[in-house]
C-alpha positions in Angstrom: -48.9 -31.8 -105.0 -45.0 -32.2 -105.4 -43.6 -29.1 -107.3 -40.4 -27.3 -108.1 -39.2 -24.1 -108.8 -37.1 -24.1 -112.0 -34.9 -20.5 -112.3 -33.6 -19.6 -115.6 -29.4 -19.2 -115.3 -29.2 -16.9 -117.3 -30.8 -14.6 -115.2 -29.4 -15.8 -112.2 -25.9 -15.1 -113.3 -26.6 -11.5 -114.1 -28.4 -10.9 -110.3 -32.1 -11.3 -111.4 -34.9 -14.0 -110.4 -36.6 -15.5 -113.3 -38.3 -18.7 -112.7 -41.7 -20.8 -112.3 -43.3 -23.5 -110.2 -44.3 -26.2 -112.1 -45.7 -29.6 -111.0 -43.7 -32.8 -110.1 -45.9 -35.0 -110.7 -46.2 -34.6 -115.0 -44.2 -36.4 -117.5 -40.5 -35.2 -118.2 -41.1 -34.0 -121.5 -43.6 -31.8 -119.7 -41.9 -30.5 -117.6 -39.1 -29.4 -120.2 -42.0 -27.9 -122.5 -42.8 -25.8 -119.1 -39.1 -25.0 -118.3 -38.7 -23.9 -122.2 -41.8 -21.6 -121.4 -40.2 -19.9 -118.6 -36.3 -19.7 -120.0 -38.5 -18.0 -123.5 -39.7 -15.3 -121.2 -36.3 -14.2 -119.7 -35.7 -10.8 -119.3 -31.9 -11.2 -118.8 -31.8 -12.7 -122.3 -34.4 -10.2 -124.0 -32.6 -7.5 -123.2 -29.3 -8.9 -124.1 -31.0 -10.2 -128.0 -30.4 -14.0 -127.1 -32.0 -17.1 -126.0 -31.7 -18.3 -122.1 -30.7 -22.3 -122.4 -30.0 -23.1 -119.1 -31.6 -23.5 -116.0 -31.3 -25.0 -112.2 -33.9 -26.4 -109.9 -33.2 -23.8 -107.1 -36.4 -25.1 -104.8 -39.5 -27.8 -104.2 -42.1 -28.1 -101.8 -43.6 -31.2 -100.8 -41.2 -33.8 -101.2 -41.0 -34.5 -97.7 -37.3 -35.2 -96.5 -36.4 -36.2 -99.9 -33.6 -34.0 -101.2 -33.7 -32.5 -105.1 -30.6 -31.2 -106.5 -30.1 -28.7 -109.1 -29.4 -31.1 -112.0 -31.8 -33.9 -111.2 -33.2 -35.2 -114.5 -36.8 -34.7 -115.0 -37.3 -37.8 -115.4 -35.9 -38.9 -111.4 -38.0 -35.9 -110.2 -40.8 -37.0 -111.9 -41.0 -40.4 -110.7 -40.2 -39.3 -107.2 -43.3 -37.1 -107.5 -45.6 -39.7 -108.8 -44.3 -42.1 -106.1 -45.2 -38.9 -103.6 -48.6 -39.1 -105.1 -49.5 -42.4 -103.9 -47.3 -43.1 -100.9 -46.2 -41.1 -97.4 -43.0 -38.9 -98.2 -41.0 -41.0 -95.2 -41.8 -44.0 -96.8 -40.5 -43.3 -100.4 -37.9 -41.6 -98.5 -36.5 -44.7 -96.5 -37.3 -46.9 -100.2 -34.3 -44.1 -102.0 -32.3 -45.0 -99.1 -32.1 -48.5 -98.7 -32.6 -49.6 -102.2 -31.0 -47.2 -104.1 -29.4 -49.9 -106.0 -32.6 -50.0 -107.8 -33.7 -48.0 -110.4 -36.9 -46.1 -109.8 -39.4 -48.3 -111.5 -38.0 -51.2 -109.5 -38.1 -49.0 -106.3 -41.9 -48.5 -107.2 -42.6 -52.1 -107.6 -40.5 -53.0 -104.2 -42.7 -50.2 -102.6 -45.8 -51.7 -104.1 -45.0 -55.0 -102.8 -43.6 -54.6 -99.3 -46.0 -51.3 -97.8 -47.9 -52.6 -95.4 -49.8 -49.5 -94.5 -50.2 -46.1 -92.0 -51.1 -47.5 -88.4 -52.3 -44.5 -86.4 -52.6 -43.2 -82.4 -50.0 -46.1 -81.1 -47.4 -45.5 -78.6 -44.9 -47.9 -79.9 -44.2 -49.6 -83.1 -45.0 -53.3 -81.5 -48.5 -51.5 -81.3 -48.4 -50.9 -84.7 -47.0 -53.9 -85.7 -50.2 -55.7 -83.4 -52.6 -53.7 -84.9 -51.5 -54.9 -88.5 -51.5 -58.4 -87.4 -54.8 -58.4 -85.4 -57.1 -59.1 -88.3 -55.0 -62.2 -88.9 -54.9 -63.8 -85.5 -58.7 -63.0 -84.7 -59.4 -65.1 -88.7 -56.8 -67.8 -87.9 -59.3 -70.9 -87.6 -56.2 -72.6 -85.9 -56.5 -71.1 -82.8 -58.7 -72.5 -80.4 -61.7 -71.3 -79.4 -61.0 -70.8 -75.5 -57.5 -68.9 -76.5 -59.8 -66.0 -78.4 -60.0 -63.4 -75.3 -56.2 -63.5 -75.3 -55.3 -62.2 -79.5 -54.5 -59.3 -78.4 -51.9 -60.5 -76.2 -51.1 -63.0 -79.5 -50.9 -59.9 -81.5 -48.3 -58.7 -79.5 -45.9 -61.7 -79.3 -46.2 -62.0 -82.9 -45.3 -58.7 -83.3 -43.1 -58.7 -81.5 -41.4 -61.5 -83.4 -42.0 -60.0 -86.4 -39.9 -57.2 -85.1 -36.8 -58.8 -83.7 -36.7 -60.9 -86.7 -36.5 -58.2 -89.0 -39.3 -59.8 -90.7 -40.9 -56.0 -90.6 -39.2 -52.7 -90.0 -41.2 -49.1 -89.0 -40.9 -45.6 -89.7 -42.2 -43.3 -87.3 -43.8 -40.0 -88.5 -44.8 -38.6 -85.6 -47.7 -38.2 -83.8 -48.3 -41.8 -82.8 -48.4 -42.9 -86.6 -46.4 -45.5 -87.8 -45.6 -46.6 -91.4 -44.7 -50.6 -91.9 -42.4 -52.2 -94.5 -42.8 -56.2 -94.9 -38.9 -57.2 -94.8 -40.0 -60.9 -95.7 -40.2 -60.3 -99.3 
């Protein structure tokens, strides 16, 4: 579960730590109602009779390569956690890269549309790619039936294709497991 650490500035400033974890993965306003939990317990500000108004998000866990910054809105973090929630960390990752352009409920509906799936133990992305395209080629009723000892070696040229084309890029996690993005659409 995607969660930050939200520390209380008021605190901060005068040398103390003062702040929670709180899930990612909840609504903004939730997250503010927790943050406004956390700044009301402040010790900095108890002891100096006031309220503690601001805060910073000095950590998170679970987000992957994905960087946070101090003043991302709830609302971005939010969203990014959600996204975490139902897709690999690399692959919302490589989505806030290349289409950054988008806003975030685009981004989710671009990496809805074109995540192909987690293709496991393969050496090499054109394995991968193959093994994505193999149910395909062995349920194409256009290929003969004397050519249907040789799909995997089809697979593989369409794969291959598929790859120099750009029609489909790959992220590699590690480990033999590769992520696939249809390019096409």
């Amino acid at each position: 579960m995607p969660r930050i650490y939200v520390a209380s500035l008021t605190d901060y400033n005068a040398g103390e730590l003062h702040g929670d974890w709180i899930d990612a993965a909840q609504e903004p306003d939730e997250i503010m109602e927790e943050v406004q939990a956390m700044l009301a317990k402040s010790p900095t500000a108890k002891e100096e009779g006031r309220e503690a108004e601001e805060w910073a998000i000095h950590d998170y866990y679970e987000f992957g390569t994905i960087e946070l910054h101090e003043f991302d809105s709830f609302e971005r973090v939010s969203k990014i956690a959600k996204m975490l929630d139902e897709f690999p960390s690399c692959v919302v990752a490589h989505f806030l890269t290349e289409c950054s352009h988008y806003d975030l409920n685009e981004m989710l509906e671009k990496i809805e549309e074109r995540y192909l799936g987690k293709y496991e133990r393969h050496l090499t992305e054109e394995c991968a790619v193959a093994d994505h395209l193999w149910d395909a080629v062995a349920e194409d009723p256009e290929i003969p039936e004397r050519y249907r000892s040789y799909l995997g070696e089809i697979a593989r040229g369409m794969a291959r294709d598929a790859l120099l084309s750009g029609e489909v890029t790959t992220i590699y996690e590690g480990c033999g497991v590769w992520h696939l993005i249809d390019c096409d659409t």
